[in-house]
MMTF fields as JSON, N, C-alpha, C and O atoms, coordinates in Angstrom:
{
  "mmtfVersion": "1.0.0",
  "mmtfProducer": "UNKNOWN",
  "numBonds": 359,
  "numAtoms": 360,
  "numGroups": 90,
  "numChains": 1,
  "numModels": 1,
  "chainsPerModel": [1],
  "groupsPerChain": [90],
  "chainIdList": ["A"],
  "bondAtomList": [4, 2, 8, 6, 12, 10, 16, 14, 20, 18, 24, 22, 28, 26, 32, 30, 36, 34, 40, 38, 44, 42, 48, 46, 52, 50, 56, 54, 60, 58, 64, 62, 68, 66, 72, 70, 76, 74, 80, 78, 84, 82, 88, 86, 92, 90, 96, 94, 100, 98, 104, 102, 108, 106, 112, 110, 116, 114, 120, 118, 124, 122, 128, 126, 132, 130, 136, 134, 140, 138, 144, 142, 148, 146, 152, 150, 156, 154, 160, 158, 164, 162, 168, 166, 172, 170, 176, 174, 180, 178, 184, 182, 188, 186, 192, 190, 196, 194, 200, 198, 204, 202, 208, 206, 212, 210, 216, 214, 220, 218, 224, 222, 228, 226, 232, 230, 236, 234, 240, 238, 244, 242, 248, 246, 252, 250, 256, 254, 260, 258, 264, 262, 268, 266, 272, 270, 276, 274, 280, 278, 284, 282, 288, 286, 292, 290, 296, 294, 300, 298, 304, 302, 308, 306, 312, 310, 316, 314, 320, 318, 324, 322, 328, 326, 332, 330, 336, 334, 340, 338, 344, 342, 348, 346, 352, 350, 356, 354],
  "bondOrderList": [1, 1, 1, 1, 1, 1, 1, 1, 1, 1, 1, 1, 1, 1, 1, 1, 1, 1, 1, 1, 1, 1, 1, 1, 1, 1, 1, 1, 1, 1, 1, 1, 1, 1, 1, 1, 1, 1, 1, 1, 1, 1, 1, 1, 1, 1, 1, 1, 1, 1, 1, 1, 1, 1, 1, 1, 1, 1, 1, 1, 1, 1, 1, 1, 1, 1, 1, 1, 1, 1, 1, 1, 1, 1, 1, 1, 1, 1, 1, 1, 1, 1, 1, 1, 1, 1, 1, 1, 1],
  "groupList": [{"groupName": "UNK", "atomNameList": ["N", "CA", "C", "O"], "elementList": ["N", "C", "C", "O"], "formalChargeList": [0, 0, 0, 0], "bondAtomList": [1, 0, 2, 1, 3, 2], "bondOrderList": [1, 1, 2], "singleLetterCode": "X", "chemCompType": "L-PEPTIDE LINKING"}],
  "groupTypeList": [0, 0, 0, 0, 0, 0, 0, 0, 0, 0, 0, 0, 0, 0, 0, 0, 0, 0, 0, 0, 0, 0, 0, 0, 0, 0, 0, 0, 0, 0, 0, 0, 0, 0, 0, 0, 0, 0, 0, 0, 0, 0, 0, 0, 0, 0, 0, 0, 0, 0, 0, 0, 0, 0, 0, 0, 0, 0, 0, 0, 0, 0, 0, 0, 0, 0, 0, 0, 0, 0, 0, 0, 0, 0, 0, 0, 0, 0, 0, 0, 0, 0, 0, 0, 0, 0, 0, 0, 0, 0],
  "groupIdList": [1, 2, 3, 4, 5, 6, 7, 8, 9, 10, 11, 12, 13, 14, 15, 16, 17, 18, 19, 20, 21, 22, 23, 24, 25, 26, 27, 28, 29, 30, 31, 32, 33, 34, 35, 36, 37, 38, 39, 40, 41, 42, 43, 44, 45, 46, 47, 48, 49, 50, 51, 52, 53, 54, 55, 56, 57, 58, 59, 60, 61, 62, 63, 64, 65, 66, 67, 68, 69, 70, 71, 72, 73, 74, 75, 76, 77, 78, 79, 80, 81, 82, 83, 84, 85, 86, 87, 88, 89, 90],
  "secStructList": [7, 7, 6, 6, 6, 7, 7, 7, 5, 6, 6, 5, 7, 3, 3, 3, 2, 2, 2, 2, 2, 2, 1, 2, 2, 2, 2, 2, 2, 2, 2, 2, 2, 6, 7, 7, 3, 3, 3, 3, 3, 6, 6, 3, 3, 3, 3, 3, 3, 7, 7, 7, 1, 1, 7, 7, 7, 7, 7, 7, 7, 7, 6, 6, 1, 1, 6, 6, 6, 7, 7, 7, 7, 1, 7, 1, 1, 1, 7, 1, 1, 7, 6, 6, 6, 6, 4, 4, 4, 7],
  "xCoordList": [-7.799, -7.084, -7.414, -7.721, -7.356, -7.734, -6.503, -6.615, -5.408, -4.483, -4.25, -3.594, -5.297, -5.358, -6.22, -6.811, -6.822, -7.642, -6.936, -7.154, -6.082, -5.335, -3.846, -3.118, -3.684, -2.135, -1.451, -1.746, -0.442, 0.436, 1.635, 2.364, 1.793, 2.347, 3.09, 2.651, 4.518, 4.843, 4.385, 4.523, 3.81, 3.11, 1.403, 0.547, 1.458, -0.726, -0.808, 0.102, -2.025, -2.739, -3.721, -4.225, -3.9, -4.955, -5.855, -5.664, -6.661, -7.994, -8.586, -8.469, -9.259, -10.163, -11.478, -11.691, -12.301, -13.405, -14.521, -15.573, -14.198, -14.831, -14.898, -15.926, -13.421, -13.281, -13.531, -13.744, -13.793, -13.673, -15.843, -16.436, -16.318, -17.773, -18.039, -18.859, -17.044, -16.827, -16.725, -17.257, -15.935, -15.293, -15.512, -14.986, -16.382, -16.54, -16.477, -15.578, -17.215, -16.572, -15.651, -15.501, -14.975, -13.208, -12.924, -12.846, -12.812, -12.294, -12.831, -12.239, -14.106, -14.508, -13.86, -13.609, -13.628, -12.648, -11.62, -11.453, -10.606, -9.443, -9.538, -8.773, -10.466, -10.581, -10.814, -10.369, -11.534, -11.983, -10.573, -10.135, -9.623, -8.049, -7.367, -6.322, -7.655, -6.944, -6.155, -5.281, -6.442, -5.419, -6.918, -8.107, -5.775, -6.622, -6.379, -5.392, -7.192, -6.953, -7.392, -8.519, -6.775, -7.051, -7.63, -7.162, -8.965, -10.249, -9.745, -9.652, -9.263, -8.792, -9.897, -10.416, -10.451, -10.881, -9.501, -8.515, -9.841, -8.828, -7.454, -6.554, -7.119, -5.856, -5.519, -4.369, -6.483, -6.265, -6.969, -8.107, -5.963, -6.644, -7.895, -7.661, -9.016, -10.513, -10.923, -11.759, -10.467, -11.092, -10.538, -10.079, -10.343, -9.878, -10.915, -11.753, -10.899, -11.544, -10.311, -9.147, -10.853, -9.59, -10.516, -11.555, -9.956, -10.249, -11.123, -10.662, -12.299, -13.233, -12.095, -11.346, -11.394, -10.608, -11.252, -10.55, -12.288, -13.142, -14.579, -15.496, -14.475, -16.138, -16.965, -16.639, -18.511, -19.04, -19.323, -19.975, -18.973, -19.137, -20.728, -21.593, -20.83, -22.319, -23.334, -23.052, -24.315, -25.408, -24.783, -24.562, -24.574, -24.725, -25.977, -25.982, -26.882, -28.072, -29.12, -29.643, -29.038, -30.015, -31.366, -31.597, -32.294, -33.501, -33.978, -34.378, -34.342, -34.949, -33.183, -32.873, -32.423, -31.166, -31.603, -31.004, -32.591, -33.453, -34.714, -35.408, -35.059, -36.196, -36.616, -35.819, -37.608, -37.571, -37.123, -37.422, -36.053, -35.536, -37.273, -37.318, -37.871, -38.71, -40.264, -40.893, -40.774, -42.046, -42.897, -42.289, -43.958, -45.025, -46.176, -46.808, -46.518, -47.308, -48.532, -49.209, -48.673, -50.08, -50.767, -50.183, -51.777, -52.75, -52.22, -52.597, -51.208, -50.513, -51.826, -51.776, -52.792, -53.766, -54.765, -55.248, -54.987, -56.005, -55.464, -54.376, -56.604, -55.885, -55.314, -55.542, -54.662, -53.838, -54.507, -53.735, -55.834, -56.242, -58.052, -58.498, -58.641, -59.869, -60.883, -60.758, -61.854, -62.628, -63.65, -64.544, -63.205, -64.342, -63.074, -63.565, -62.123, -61.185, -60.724, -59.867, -61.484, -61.352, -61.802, -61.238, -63.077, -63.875, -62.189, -61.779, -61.808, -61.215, -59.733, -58.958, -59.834, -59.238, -59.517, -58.681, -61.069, -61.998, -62.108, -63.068],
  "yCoordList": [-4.126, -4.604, -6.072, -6.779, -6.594, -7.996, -8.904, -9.755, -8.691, -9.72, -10.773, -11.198, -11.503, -13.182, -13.343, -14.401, -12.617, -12.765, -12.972, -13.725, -12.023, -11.388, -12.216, -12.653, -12.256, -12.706, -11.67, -11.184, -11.635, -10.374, -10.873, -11.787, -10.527, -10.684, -9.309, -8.625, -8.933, -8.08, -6.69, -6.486, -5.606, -4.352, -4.69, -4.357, -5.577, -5.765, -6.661, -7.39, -6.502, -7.133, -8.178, -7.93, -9.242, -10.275, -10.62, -10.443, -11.044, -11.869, -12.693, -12.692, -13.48, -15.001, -14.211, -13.565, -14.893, -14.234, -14.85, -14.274, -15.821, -16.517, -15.535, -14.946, -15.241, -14.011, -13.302, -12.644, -12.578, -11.116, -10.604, -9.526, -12.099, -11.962, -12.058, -11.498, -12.983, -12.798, -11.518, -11.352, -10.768, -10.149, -8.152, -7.109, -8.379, -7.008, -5.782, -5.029, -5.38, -4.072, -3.825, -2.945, -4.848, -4.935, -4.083, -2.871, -5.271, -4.192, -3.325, -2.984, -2.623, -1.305, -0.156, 1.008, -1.231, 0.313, 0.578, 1.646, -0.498, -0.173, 0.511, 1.467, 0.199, 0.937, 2.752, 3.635, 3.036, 4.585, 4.846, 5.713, 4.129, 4.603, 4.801, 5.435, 4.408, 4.913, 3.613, 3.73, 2.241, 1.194, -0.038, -0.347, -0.256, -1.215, -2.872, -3.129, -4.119, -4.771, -5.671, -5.473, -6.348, -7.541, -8.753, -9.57, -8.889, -10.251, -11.0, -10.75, -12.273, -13.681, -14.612, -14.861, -15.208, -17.085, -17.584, -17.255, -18.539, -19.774, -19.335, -20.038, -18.07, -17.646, -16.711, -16.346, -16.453, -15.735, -13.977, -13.685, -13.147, -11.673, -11.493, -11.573, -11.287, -11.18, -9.802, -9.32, -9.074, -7.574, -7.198, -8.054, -5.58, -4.804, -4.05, -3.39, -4.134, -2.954, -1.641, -1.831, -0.468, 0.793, 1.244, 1.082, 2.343, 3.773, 4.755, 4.901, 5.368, 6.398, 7.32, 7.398, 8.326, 9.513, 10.633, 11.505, 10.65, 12.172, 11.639, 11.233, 11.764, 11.619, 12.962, 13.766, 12.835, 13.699, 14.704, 14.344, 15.697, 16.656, 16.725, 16.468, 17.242, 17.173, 18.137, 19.333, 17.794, 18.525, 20.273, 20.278, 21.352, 22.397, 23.585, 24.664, 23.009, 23.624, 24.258, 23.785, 25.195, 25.762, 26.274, 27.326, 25.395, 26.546, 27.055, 27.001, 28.162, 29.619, 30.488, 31.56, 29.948, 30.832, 31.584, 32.383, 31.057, 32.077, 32.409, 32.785, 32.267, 33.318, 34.429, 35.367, 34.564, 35.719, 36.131, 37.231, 35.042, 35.128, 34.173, 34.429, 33.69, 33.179, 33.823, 33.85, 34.337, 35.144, 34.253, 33.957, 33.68, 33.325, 33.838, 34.812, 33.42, 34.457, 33.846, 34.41, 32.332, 32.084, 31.254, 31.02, 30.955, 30.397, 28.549, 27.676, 28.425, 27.215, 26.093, 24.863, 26.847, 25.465, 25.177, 24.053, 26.096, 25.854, 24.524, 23.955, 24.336, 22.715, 23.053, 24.028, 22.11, 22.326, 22.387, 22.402, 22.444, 22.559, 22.716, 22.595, 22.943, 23.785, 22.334, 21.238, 22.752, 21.496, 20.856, 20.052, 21.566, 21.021, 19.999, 18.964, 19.96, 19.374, 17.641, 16.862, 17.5, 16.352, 15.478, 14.519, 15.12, 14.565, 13.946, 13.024, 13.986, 13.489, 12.361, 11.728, 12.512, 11.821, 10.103, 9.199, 10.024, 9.104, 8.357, 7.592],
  "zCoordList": [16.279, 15.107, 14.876, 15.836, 13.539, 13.287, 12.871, 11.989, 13.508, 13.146, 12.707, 11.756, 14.068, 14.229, 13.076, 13.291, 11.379, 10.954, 9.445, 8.496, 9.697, 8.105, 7.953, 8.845, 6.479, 6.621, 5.51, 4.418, 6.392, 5.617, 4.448, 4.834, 3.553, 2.582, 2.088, 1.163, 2.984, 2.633, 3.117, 4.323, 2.289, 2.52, 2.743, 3.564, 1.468, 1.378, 2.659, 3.054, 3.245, 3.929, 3.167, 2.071, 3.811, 2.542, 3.775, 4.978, 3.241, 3.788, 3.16, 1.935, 3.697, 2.254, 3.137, 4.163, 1.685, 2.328, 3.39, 3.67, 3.801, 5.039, 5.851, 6.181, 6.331, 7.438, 7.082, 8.101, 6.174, 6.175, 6.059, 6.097, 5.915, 6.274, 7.778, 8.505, 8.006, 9.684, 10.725, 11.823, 10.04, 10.823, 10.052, 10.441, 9.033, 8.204, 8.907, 8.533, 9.848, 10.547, 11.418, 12.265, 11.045, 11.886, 10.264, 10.063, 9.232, 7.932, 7.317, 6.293, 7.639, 7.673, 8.241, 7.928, 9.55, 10.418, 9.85, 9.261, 9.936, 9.128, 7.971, 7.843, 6.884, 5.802, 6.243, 5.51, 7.472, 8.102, 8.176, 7.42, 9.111, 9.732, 8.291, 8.436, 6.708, 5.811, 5.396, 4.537, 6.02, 5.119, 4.379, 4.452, 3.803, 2.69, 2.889, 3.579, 2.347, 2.769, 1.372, 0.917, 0.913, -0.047, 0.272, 1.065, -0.545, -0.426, -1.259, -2.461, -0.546, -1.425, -1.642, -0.554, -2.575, -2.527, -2.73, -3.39, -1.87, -2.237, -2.021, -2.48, -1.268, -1.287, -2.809, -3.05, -3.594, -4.683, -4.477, -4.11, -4.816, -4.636, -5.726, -6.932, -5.303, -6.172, -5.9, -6.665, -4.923, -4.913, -3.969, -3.212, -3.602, -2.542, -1.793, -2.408, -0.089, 0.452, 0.623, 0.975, 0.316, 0.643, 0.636, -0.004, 1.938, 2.022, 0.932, -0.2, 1.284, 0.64, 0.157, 1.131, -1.208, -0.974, -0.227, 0.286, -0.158, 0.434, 0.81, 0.096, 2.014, 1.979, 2.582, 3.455, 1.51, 1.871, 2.942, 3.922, 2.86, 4.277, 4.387, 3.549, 5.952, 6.12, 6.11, 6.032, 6.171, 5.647, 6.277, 7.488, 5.691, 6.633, 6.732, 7.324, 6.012, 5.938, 7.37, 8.379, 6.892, 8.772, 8.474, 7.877, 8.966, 8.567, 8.892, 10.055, 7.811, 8.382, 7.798, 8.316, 6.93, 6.84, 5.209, 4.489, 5.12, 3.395, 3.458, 2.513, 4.656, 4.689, 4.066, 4.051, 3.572, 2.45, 1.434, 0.97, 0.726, -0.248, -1.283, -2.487, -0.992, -2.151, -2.049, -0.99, -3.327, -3.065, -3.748, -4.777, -3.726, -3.436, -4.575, -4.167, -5.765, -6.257, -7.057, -7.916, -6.481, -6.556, -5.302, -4.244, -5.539, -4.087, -4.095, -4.877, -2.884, -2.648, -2.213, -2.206, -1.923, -1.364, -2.903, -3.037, -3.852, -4.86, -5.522, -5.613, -5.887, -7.062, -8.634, -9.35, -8.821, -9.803, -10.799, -11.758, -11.213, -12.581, -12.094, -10.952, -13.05, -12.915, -12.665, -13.212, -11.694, -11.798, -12.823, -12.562, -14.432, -15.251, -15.65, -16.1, -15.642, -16.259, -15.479, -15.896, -14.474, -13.658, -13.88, -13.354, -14.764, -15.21, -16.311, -15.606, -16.787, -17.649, -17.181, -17.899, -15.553, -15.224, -14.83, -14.835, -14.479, -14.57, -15.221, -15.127]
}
């Protein structure tokens, strides 16, 4: 916890932003545990870190779980266009 960092005002938590460049994945974590914390200059509120509402779940992809679901129905190694037509890329 970052106590000795923050000053409390009530419910909000504040910070200036000296510390809070100081000390950023102290208020990252807190922001993970679900509380929020108010960025002061000068003792003035200029922006909030809070909590993500949902964060992305992870990849659950397995491979080899669609195998055979995709058919294949031209030559994957030929080139994409005929070789009289290359000359025009030159």
């Amino acid at each position: 916890m970052v106590q000795y960092v923050t000053m409390n005002k009530g419910d909000a938590e504040q910070a200036n932003v000296a510390m809070v460049k100081e000390h950023l994945s102290a208020y990252l974590t807190k922001a993970e545990r679900g509380e929020s914390t108010t960025v002061c200059r000068r003792n003035r509120p200029v922006a909030r870190i809070v909590p993500v509402k949902s964060l992305p779940s992870s990849n659950h992809t397995r491979l080899g779980s669609a195998q055979g679901s995709v058919i294949v129905k031209c030559d994957l190694t030929a080139p994409a266009m005929d070789a009289s037509d290359w000359s025009m890329l030159g």
